[in-house]
C-alpha positions in Angstrom: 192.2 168.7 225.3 190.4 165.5 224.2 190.1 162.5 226.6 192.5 160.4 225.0 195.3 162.6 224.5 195.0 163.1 228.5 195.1 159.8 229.4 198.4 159.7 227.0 200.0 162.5 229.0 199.1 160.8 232.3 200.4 157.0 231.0 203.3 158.9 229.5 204.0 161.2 232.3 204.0 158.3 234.9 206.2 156.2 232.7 208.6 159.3 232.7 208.3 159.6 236.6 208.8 155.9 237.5 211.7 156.1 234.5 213.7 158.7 236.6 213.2 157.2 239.9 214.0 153.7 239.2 217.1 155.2 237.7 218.2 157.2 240.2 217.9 153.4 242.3 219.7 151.8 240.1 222.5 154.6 239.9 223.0 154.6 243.8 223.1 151.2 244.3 225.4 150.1 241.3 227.7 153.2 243.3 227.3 152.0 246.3 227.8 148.4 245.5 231.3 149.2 243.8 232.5 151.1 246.5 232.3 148.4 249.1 232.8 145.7 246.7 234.2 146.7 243.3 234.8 142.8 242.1 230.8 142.3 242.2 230.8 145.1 239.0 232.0 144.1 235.8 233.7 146.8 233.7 231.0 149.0 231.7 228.3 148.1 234.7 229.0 151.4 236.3 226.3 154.0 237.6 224.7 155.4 234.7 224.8 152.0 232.8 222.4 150.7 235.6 220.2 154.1 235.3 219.8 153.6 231.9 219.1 150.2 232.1 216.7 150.4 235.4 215.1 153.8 233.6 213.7 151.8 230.7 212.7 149.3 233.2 210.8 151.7 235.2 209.2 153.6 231.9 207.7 150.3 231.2 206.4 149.6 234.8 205.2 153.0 234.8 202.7 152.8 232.1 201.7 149.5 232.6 200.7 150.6 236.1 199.2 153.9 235.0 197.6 151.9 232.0 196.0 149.4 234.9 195.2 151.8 237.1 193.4 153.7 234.6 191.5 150.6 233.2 190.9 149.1 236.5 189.8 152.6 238.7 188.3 154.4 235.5 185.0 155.2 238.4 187.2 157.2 240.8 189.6 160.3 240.6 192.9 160.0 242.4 190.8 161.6 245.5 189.1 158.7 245.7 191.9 156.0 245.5 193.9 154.7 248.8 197.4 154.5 248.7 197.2 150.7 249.5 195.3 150.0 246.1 197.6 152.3 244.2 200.4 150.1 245.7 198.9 146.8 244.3 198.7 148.6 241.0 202.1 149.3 240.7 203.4 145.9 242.3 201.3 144.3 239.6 202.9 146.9 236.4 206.6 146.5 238.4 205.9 142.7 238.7 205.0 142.7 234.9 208.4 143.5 234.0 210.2 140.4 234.7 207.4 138.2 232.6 207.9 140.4 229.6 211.8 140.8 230.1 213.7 140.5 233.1 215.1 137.3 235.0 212.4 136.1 237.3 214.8 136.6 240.2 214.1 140.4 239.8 210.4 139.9 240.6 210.4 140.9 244.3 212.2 144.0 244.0 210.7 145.0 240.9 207.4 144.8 242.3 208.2 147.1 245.5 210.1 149.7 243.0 206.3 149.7 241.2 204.9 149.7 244.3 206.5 152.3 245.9 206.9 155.2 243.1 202.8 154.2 241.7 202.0 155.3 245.9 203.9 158.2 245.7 202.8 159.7 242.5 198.7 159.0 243.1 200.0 160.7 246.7 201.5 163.6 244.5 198.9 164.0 242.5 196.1 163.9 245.2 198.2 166.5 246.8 198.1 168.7 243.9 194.3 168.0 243.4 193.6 169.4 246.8 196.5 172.3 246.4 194.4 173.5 242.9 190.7 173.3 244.9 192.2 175.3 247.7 191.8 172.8 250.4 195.3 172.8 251.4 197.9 175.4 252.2 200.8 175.6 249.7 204.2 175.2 251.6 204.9 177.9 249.3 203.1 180.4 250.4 203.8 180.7 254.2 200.2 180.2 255.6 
């Protein structure tokens, strides 16, 4: 497969991954929030109105970390990269969101949901690395 339709999947793919679990996020705590106070939801803010909403948030985020990450780390594989730097990564794409967007308010949070789900996806992924070289044993296969 040529380069660039890699690096597609993998800005795609991340966008897809960040999507989901800022929407799953958004979902719980719009629940959550109108079970102990239902007044602080308006009528058609339910659950899945704040997962679609926070999903496209989180696409976005999602590639413009991966599309950072990929520009600022092109040197190193995921191997290579600390979870720390992968963190900055993401606050700066989740961060990005509220400039191009969102109420500046959001900023904070929006940077630790980038933060957060860019660190667990490079861990993912350097997981799997190792898992495909044979340098760690599967969970799934018992040894």
């Amino acid at each position: 497969m040529p380069t660039i339709l890699r690096r597609l999947r993998g800005l795609l793919g991340v966008g897809v991954a960040t999507g989901l679990a800022w929407a799953a996020f958004g979902a719980v705590i719009v629940a959550v929030g109108s079970v102990i106070d239902p007044a602080s939801v308006d009528p058609g803010e339910g659950p899945l109105w704040a997962a679609w909403t926070l999903g496209r948030a989180g696409f976005l985020a999602g590639v413009i970390a991966a599309g950072v990450l990929a520009v600022a780390e092109r040197q190193r594989g995921l191997a290579s990269l600390s979870l720390p730097r992968a963190a900055v990564w993401g606050a700066l794409g989740g961060a990005a969101l509220p400039w191009i967007m969102a109420p500046m308010a959001m900023l904070p949070l929006l940077a630790l949901l980038g933060a957060g789900t860019t660190t667990a996806i490079v861990g993912l992924g350097r997981r799997a690395e190792r898992l495909a070289a044979g340098r760690e044993p599967s969970a799934l296969s018992g040894t």
